[in-house]
N, CA and C atoms as an extended XYZ file, in Angstrom:
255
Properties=species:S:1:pos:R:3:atomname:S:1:resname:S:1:resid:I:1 pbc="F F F"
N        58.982       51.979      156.861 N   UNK     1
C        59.289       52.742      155.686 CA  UNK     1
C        57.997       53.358      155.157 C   UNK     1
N        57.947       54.424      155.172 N   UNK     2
C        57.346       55.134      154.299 CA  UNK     2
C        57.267       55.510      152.833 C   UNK     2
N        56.557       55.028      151.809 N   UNK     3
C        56.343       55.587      150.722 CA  UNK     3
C        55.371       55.969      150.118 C   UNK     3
N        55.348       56.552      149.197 N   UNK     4
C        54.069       57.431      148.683 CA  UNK     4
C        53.958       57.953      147.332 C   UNK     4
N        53.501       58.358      146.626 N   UNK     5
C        53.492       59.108      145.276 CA  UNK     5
C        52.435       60.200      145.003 C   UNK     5
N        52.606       61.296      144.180 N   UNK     6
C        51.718       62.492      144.119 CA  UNK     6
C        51.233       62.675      142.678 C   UNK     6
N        50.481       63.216      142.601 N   UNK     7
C        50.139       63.127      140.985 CA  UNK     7
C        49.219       62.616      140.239 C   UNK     7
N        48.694       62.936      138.781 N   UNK     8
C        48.069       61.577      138.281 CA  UNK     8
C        48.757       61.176      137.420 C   UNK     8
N        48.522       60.278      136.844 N   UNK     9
C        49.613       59.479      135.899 CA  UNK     9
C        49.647       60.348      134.404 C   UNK     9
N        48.435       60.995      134.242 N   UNK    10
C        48.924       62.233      133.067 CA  UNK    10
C        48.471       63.559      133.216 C   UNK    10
N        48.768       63.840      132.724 N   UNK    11
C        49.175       65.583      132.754 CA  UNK    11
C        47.527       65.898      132.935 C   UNK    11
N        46.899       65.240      131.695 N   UNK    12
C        45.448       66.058      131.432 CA  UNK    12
C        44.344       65.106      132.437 C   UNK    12
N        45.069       64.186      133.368 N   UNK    13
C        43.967       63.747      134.491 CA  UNK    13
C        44.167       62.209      134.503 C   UNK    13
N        43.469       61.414      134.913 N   UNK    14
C        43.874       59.870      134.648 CA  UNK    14
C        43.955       59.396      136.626 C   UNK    14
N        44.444       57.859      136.361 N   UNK    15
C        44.526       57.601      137.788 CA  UNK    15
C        45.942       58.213      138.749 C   UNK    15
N        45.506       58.232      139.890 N   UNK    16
C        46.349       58.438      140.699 CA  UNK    16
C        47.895       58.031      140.608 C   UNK    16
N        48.625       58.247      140.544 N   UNK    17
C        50.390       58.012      140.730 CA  UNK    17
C        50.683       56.755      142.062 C   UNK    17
N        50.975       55.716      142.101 N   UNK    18
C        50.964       54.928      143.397 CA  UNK    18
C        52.814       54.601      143.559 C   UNK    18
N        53.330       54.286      144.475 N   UNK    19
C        54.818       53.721      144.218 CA  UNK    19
C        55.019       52.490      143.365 C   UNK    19
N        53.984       51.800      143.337 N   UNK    20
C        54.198       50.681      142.153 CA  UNK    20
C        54.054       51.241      140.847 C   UNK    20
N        53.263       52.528      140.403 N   UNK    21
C        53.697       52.846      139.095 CA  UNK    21
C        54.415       52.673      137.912 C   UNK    21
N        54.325       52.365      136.981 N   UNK    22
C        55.495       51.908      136.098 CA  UNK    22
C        55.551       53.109      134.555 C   UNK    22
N        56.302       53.628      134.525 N   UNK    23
C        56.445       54.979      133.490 CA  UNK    23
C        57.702       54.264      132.185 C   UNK    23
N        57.201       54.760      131.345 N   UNK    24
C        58.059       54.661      130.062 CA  UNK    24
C        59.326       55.367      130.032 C   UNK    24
N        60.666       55.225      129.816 N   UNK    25
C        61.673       55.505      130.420 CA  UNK    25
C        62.281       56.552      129.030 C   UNK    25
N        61.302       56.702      127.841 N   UNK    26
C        61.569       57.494      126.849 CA  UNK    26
C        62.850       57.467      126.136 C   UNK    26
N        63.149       58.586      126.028 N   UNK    27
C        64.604       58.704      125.614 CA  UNK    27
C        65.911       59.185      126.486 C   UNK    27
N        65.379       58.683      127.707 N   UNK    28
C        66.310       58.935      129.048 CA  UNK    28
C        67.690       57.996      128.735 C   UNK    28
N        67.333       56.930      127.957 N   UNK    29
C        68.690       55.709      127.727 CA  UNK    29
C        69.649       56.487      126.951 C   UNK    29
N        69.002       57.004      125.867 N   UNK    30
C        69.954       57.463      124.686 CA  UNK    30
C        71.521       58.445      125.746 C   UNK    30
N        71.444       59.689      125.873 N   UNK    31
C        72.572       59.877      126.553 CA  UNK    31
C        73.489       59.156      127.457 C   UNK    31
N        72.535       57.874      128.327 N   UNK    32
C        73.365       57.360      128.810 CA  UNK    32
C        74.440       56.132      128.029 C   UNK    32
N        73.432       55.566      127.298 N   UNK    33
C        74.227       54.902      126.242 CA  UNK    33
C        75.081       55.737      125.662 C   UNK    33
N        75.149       56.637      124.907 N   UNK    34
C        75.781       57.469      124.360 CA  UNK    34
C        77.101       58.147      125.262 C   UNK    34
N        77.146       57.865      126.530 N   UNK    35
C        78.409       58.320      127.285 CA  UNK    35
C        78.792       57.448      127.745 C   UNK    35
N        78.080       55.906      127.413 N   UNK    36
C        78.871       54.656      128.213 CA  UNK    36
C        79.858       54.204      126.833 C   UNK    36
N        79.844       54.523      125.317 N   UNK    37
C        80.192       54.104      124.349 CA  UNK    37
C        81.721       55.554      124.220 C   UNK    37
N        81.178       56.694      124.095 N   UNK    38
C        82.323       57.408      124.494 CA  UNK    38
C        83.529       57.177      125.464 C   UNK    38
N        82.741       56.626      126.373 N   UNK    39
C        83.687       55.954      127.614 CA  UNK    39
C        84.770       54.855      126.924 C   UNK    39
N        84.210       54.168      126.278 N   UNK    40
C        84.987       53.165      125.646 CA  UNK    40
C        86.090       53.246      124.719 C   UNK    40
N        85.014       54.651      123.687 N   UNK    41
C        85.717       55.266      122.937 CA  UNK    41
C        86.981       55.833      123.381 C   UNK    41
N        87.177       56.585      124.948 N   UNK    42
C        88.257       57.469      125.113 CA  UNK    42
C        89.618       56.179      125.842 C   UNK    42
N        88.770       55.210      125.944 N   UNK    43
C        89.796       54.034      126.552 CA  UNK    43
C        90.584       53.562      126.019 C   UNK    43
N        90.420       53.524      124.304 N   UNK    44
C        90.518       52.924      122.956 CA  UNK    44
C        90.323       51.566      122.865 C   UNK    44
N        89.002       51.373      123.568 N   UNK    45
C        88.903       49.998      123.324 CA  UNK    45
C        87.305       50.207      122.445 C   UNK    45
N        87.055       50.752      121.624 N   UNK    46
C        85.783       50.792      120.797 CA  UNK    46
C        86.660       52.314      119.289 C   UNK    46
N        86.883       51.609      118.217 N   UNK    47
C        87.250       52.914      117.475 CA  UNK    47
C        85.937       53.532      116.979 C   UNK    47
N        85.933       54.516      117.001 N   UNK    48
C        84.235       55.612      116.361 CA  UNK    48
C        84.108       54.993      114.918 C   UNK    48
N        84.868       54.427      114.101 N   UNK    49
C        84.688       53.951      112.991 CA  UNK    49
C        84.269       52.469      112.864 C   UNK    49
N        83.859       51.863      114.048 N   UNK    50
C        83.425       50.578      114.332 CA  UNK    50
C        81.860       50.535      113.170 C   UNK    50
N        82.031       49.508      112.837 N   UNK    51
C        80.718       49.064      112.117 CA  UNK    51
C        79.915       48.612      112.996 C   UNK    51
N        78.791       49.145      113.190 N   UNK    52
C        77.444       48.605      113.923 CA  UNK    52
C        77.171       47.508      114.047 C   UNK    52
N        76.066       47.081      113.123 N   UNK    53
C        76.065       46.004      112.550 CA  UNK    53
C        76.445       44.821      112.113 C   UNK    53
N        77.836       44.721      112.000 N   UNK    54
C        78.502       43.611      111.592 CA  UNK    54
C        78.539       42.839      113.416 C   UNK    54
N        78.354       43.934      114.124 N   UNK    55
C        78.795       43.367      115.679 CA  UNK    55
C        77.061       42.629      115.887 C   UNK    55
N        76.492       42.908      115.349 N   UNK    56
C        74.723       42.393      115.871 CA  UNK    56
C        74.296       41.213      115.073 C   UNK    56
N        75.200       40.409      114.674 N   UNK    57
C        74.811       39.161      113.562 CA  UNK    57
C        74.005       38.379      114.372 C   UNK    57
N        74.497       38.285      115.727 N   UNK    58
C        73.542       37.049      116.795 CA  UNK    58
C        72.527       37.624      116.913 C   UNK    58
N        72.314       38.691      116.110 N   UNK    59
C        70.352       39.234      116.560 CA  UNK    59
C        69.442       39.180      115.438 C   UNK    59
N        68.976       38.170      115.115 N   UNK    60
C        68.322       37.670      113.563 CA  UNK    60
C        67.758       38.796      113.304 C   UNK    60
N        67.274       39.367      112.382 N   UNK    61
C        65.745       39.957      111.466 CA  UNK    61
C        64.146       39.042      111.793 C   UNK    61
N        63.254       40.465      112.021 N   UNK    62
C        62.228       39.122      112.295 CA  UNK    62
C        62.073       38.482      111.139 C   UNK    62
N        61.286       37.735      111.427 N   UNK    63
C        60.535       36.522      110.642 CA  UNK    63
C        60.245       37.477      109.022 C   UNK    63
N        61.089       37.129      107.734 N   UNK    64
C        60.647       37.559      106.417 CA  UNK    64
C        61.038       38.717      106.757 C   UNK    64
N        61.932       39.033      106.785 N   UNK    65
C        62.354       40.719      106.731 CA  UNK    65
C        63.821       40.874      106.009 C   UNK    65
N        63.758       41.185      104.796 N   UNK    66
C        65.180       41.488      104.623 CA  UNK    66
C        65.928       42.533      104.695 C   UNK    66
N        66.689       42.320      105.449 N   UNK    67
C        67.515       43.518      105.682 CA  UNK    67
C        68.471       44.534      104.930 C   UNK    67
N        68.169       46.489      104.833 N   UNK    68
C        69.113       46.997      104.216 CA  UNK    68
C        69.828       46.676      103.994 C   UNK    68
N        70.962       46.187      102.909 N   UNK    69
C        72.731       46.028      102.860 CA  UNK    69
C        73.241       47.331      103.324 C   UNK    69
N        72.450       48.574      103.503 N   UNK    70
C        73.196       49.625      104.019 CA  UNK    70
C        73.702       49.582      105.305 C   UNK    70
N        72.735       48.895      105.866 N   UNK    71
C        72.713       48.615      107.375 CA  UNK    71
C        74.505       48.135      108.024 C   UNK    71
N        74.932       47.389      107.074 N   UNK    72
C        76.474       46.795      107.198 CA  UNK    72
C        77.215       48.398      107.557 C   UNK    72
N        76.724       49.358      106.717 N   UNK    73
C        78.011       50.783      106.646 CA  UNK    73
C        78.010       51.571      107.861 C   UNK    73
N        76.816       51.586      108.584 N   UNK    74
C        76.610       52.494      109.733 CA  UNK    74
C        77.489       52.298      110.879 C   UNK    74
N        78.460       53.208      111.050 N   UNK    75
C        79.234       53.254      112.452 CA  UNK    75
C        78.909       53.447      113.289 C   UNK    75
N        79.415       53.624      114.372 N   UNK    76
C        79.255       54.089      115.964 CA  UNK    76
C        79.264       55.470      115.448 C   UNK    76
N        80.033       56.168      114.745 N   UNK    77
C        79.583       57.714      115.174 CA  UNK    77
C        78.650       57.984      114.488 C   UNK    77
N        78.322       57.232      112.813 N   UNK    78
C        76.604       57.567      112.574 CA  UNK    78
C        75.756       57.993      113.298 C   UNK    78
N        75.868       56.993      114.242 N   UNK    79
C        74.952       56.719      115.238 CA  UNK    79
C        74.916       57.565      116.532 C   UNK    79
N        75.570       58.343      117.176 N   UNK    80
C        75.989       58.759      118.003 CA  UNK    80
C        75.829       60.435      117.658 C   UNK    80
N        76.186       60.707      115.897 N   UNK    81
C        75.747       61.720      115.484 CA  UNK    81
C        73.783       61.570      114.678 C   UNK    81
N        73.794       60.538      115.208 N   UNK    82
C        72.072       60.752      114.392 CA  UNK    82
C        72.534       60.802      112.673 C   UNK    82
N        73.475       60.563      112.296 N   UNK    83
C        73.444       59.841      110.682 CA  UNK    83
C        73.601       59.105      110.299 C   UNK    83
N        72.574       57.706      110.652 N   UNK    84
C        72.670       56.592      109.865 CA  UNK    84
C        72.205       56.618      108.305 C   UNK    84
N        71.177       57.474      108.402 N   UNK    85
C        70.616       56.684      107.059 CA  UNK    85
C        68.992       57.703      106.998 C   UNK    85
């Protein structure tokens, strides 16, 4: 097997590109998340008026952080339209 990579790792110069490379995956997730939740949406097994939040209780706040009470109102389509808050 052959592999290889071309490039440097930034635009304005830096080290070489190797196949072990490891790159920041940006905001490449967002659409896909965003069409795996539609997916659900068109199944009717997720309603767009789902509360966010109330579903993420098993994911504490860090350490001393109290959390918005707004945070409870934000839906799936808030979110999906970029208007949480």
């Amino acid at each position: 097997m052959v592999s290889r990579a071309y490039r440097l790792a930034h635009v304005e110069g830096g080290p070489p590109v190797t196949p072990a490379s490891v790159f920041r995956i940006a905001s490449v997730s967002k659409p896909i998340t965003a069409v795996a939740i539609l997916r659900l949406i068109n199944k009717g097994r997720l309603p767009l008026d789902t509360r966010v939040f109330p579903l993420l209780r098993d994911l504490p706040p860090p350490a001393n952080a109290q959390p918005d009470p707004r945070l409870d109102t934000i839906t799936i389509q808030d979110l999906l339209q970029h208007a949480g808050g």
